[in-house]
ROLO-709591 format. One line per field, with one value per residue (C-alpha): x, y, z; residue in three letters. Coordinates in pm, 1 decimal. Example, Ala and Ser with C-alpha at 12.3 -4.5 7.8 and 13.67 -1.06 7.14 Angstrom:
! ROLO-709591
xx [1230.0,1367.0]
yy [-450.0,-106.0]
zz [780.0,714.0]
type [ALA,SER]
END
This chain:
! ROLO-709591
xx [6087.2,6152.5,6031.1,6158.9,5896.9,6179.6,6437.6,6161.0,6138.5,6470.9,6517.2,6353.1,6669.9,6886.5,6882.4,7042.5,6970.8,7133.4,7445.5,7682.6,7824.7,7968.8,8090.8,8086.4,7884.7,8212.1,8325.4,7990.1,7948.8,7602.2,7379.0,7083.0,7052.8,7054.7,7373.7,7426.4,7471.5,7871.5,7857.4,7760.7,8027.5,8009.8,7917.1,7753.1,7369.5,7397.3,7295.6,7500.4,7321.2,7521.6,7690.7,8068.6,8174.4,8495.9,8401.1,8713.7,8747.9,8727.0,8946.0,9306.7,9551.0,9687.3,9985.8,9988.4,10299.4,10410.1,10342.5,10167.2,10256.2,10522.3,10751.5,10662.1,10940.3,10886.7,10936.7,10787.6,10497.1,10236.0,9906.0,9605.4,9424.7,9600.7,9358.0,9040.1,8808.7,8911.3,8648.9,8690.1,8840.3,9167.2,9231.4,9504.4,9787.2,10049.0,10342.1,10366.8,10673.3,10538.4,10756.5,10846.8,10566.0,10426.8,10107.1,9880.2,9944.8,9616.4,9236.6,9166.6,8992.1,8734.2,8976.3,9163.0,8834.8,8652.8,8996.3,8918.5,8550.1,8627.9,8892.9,8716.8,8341.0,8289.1,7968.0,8005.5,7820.5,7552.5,7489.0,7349.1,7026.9,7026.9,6980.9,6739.3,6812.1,7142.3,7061.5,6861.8,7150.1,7253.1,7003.1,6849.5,6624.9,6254.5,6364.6,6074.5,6143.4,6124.2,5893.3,6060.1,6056.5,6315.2,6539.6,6664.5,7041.0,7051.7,7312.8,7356.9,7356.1,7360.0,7087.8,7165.0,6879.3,6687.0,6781.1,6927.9,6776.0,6840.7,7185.3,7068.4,6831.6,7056.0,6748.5,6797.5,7071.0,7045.8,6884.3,6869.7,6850.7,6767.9,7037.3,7269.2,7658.2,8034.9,7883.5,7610.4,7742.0,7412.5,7150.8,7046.2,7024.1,7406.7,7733.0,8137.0,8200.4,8450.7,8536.5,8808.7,9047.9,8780.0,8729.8,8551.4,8317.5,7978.8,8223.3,8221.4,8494.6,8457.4,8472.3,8800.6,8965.9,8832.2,9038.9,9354.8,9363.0,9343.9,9603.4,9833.3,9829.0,9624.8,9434.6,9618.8,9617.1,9471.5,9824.7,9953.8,9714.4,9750.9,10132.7,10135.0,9877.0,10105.9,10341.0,10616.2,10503.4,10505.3,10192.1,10047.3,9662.3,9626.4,9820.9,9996.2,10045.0,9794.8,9678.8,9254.9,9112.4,8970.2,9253.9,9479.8,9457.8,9249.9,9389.8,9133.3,8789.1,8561.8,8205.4,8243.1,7973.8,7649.0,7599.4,7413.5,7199.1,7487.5,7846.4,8041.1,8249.7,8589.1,8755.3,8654.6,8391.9,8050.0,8119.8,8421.2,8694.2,8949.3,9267.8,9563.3,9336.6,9508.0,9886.8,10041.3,10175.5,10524.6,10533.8,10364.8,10011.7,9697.1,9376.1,9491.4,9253.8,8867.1,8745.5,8624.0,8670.6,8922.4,8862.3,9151.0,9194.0,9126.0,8824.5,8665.8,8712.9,8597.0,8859.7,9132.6,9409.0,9335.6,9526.6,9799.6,9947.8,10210.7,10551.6,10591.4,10372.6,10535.9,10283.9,9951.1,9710.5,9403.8,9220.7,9078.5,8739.3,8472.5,8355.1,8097.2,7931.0,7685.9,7561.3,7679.2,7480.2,7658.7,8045.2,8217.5,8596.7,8768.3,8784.4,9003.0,9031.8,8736.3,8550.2,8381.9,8071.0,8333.9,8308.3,8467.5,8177.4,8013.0,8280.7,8658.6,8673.8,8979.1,9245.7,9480.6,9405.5,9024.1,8868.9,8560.3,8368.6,8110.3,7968.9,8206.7,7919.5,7814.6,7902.0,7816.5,7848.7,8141.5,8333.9,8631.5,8958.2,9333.6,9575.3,9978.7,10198.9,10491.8,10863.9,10896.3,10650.3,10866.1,10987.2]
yy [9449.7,9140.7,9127.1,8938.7,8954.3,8856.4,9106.4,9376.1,9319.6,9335.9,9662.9,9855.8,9802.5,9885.2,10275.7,10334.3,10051.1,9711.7,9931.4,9771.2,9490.9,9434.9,9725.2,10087.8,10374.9,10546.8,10638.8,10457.6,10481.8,10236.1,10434.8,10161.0,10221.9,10497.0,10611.8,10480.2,10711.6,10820.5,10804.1,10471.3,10247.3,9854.3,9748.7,10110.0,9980.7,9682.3,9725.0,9538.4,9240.1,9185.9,9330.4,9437.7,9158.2,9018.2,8652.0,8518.8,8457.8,8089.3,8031.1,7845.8,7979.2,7621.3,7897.7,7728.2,7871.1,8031.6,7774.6,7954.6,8248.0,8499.3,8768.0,9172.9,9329.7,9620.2,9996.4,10324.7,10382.8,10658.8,10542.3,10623.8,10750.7,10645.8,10755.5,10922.0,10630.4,10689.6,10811.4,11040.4,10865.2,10735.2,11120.8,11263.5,11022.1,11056.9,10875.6,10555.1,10314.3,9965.8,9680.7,9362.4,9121.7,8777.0,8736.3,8449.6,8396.6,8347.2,8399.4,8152.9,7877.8,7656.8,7381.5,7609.6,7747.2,7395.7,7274.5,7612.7,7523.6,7153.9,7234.9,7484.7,7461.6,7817.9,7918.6,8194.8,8516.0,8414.1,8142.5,8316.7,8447.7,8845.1,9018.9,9305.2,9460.3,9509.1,9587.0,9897.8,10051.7,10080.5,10183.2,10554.6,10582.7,10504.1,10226.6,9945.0,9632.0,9363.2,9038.3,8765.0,8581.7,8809.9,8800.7,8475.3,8288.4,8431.9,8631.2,8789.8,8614.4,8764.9,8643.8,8775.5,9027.0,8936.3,9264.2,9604.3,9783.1,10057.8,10079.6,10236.6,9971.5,9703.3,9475.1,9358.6,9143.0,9105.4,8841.2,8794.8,8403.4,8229.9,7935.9,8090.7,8066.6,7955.5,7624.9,7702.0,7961.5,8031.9,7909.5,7591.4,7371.6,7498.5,7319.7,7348.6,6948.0,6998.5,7335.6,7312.8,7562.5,7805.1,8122.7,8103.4,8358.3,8504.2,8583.3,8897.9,9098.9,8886.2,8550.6,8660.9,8751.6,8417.3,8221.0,8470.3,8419.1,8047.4,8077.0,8301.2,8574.9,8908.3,9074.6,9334.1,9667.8,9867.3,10006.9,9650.8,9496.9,9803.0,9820.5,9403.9,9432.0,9673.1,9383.3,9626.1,9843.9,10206.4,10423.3,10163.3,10119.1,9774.3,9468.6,9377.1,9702.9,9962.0,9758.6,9704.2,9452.1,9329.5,9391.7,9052.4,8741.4,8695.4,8836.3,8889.2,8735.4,9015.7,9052.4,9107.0,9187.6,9419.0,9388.7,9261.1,9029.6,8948.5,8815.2,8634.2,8487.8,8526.5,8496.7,8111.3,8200.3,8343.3,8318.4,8286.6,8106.7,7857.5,8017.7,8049.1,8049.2,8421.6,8480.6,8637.0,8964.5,9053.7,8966.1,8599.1,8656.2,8559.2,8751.1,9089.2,9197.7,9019.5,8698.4,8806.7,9148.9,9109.2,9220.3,9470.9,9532.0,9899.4,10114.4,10255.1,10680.2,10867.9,11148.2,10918.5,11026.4,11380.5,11349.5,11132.5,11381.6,11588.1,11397.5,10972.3,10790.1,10452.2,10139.4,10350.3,10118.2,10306.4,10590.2,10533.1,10508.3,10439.7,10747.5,10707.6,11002.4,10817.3,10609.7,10760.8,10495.0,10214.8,10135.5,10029.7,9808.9,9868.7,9608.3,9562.2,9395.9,9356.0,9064.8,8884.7,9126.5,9452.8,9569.2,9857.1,10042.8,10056.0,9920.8,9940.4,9766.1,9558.7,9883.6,9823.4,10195.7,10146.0,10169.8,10009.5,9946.1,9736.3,9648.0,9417.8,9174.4,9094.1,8846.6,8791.1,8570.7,8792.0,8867.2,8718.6,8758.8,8647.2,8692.6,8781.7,8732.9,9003.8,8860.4,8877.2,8581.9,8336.1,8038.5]
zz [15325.8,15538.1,15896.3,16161.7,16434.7,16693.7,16614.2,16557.2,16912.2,17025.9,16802.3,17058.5,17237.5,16978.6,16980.9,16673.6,16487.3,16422.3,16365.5,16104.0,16252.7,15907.4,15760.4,15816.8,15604.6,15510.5,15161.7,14983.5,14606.7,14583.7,14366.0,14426.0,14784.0,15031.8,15177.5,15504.0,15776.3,15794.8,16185.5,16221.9,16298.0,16251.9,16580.7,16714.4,16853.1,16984.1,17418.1,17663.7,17844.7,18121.3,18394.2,18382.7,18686.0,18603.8,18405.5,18435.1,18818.2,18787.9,18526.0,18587.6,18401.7,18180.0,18006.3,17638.7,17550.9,17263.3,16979.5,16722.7,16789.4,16582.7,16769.7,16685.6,16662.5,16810.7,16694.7,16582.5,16364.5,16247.7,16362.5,16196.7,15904.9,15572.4,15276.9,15228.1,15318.5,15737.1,16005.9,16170.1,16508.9,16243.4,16338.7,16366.2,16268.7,16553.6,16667.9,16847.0,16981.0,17057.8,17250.0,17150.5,17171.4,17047.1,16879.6,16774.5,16387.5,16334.3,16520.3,16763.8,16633.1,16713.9,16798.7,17027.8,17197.8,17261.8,17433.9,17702.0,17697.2,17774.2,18033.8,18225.6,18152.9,18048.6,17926.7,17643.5,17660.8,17380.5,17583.5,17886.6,17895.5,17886.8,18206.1,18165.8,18526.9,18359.1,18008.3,18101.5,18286.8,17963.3,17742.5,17731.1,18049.1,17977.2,17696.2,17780.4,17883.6,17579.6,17586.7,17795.8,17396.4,17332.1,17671.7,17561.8,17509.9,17131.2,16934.4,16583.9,16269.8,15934.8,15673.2,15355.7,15165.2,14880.6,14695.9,14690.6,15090.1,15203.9,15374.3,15688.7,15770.2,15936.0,16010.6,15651.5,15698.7,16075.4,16279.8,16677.4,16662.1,16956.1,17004.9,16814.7,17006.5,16877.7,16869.4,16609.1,16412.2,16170.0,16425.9,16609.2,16323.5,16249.4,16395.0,16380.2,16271.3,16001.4,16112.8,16393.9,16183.3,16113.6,16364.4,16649.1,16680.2,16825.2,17108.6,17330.0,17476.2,17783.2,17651.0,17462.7,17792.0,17989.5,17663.5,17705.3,18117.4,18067.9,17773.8,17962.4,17733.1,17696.0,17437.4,17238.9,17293.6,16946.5,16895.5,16953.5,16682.5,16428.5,16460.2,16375.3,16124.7,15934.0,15927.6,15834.2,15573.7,15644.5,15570.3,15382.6,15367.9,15383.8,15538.4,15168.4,15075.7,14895.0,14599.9,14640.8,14836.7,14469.6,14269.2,14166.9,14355.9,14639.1,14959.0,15214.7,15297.1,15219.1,15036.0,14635.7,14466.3,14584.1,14941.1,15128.4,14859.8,14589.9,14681.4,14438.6,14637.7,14394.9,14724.9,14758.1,15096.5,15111.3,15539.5,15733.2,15570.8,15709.3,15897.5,15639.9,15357.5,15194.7,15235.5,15585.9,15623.7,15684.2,16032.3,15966.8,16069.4,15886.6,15838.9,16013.4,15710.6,15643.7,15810.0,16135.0,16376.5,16657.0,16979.8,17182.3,17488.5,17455.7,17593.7,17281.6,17292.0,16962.4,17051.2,17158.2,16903.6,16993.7,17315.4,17187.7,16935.8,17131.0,17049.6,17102.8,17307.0,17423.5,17449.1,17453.1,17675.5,17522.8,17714.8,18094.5,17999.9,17731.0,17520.2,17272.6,17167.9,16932.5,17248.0,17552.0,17797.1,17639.4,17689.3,17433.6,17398.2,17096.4,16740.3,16453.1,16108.9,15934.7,15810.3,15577.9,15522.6,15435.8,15093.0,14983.8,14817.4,15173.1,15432.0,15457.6,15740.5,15635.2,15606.1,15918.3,16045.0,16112.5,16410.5,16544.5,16865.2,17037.9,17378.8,17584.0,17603.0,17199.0,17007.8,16704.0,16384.2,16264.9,16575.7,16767.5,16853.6,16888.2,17142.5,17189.9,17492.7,17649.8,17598.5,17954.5,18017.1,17809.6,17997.1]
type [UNK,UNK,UNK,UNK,UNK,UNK,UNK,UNK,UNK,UNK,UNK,UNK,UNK,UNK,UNK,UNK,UNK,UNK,UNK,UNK,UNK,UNK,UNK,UNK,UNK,UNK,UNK,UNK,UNK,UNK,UNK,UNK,UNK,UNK,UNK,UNK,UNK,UNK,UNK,UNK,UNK,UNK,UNK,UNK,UNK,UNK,UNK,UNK,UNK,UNK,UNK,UNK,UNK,UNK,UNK,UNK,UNK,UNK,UNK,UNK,UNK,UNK,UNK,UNK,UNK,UNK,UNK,UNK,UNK,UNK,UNK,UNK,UNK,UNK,UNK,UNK,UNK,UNK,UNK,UNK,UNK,UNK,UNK,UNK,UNK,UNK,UNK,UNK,UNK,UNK,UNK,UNK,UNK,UNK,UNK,UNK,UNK,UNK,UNK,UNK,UNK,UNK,UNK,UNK,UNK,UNK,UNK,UNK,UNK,UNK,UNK,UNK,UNK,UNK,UNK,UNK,UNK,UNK,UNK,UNK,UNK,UNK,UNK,UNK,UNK,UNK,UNK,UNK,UNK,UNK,UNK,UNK,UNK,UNK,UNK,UNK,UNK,UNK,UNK,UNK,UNK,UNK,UNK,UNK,UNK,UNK,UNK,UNK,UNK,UNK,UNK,UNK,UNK,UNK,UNK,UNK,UNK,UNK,UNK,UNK,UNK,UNK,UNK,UNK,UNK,UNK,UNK,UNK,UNK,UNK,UNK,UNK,UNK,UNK,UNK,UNK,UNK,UNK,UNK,UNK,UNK,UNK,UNK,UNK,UNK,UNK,UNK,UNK,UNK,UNK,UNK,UNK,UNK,UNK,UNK,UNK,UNK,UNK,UNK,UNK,UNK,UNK,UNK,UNK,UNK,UNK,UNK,UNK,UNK,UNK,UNK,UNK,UNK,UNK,UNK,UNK,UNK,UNK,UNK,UNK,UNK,UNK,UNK,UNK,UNK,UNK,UNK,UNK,UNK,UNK,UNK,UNK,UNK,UNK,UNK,UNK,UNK,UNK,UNK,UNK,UNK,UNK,UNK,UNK,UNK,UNK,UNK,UNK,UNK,UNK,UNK,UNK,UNK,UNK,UNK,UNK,UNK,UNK,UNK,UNK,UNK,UNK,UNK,UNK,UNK,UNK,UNK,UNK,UNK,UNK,UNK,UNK,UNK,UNK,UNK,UNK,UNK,UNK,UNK,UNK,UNK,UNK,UNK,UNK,UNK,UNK,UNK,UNK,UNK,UNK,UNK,UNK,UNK,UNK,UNK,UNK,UNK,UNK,UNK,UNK,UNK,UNK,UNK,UNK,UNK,UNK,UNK,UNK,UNK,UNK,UNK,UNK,UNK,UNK,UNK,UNK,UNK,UNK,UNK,UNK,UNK,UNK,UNK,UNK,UNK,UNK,UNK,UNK,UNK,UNK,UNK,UNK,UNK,UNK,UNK,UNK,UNK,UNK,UNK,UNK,UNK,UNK,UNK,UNK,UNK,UNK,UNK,UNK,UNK,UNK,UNK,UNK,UNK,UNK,UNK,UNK,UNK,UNK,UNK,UNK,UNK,UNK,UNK,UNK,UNK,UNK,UNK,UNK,UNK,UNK,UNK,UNK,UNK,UNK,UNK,UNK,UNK,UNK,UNK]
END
């Protein structure tokens, strides 16, 4: 079993394990390694760093306008659950009616980010150096401070196994790399030259909503993002429909093959891919399915749906507060889409009904975001 001596240390902040990040331990059929866990979600685990001060009180808004972008048209929808692979917070499938609304057609990408970072100076999350006075608050009470070698600027980068491991052990394919930020996507030695139209990612929840002030826009809400990602289609699992990720012609960026040591990459990317690389969905967007998770604006509640079932519920802005039950000291925002390390024998992290979560303050090499814009703000 590999050890990483660093992220060995850092795991005794991670209560529950390096929790997914990639995929989720629903619905999985390996027969070489251990069934993950079904509670686990994809981003469950990983301890805030910072404190919950607003990051974006420096920021000018520039307002880029709406190029890029494609209208919703709003309406009603069911959202939730669509097949057997859905968690148990895709329950119960209830009625929604969205507005009208633009959103980006595709992530944000590295271009798009550097021109905020150049323009305002903004220092990403996984570029500050973690704050333990913070951190503890929460973390379980009693959780002991880590060596100061591991309270450094670092983030989450996946290193692919060797072999078949055992699904529940996340430290596999999990490394906290010091250096690591949107700027050095694998590492230090990593860069983005050549890769303005790729993703941006190792960004947090924060980071996404310095970008959106500065842009003028917002992050969407989950019912937003869901309701779009449908592009259309009613009850469908997936953003093109219900045929499998792996069926026909490549149409998401996903892991194929045996993860996490064997991807064959029919899909053209062993990592993030390029923007526009599959076909859009009905409403015009890219990559509502694989690539990277999206951030929402939404507090993260487990029970959520349960509360939204009685009739319509017009423009749901997500519940008042975090609610984890699986880490109760830790709140969580809400995440959609997928991303390049879902496969469907262990993740099915692309269907446009599932749910995931994470602490407003990780980033990682798989996570980022897009934004949309109300009707009412057009000039």
């Amino acid at each position: 079993m590999r050890k990483d001596n660093i992220l060995k240390q850092f795991a005794s902040l991670v209560i529950a394990g390096i929790s997914l990040l990639s995929s989720c331990g629903s619905n999985n059929n390996n027969k070489i390694t251990e069934k993950p866990d079904d509670t686990i979600s994809c981003h469950t685990g990983i301890p805030s760093r910072f404190s919950t001060s607003d990051t974006t009180n420096n920021i000018a808004v520039n307002d880029i306008g709406y190029e890029g972008m494609k209208l919703i048209p709003g309406g009603e929808f069911e959202m939730g659950a669509d097949n057997n692979q859905a968690s148990s917070d895709e329950y119960p499938k209830h009625k929604v009616n969205v507005a009208s609304f633009y959103m980006d057609e595709t992530e944000v990408t590295n271009t798009q980010f550097k021109k905020f970072a150049d323009a305002t100076g903004y220092i990403t999350t996984a570029e500050k150096k973690p704050d333990w006075e913070e951190l503890k608050k929460t973390v379980p009470p009693g959780t002991p401070k880590p060596p100061d070698s591991v309270l450094v600027a670092a983030s989450l980068v996946f290193v692919p196994a060797q072999n078949e491991v055992n699904l529940n052990d996340y430290s596999q394919w999990w490394q906290w790399k010091k250096g690591a930020d949107w700027k050095h996507p694998e590492g230090p030695q990593s860069n983005i030259t050549g890769k303005g139209n790729y993703p941006v990612v190792h960004i947090s929840w924060y980071d996404a909503m310095a970008y959106c002030k500065w842009a003028g826009k917002r992050l969407p809400t989950e019912a937003e993002w869901e309701f779009a990602a449908r592009g259309g289609l009613k009850n469908n699992i997936y953003p093109w429909g219900n045929e499998p990720v792996n069926a026909g012609r490549p149409k998401a960026n996903s892991w194929e093959g045996k993860f996490p040591y064997l991807n064959e990459k029919k899909d053209g990317y062993f990592l993030a891919a390029p923007v526009k690389t599959y076909n859009a969905n009905g409403y015009g967007l890219y990559d509502m399915a694989g690539n990277v998770w999206e951030w929402c604006s939404d507090w993260y509640d487990a029970a959520y749906y349960k509360i939204l079932t009685a009739g319509m519920t017009n423009n749901p802005q997500g519940p008042v507060s975090s609610k984890d039950p699986q880490e109760p000291y830790t709140p969580k925002r809400s995440l959609r889409g997928g991303s390049f390390l879902c496969n469907d024998s262990y993740c099915s992290g692309y269907r446009v009904a599932r749910r995931m979560k994470s602490s407003p303050d990780t980033g990682l090499e798989h996570t980022g975001f897009r934004c949309v814009k109300d009707i009412k703000d057009q000039k």
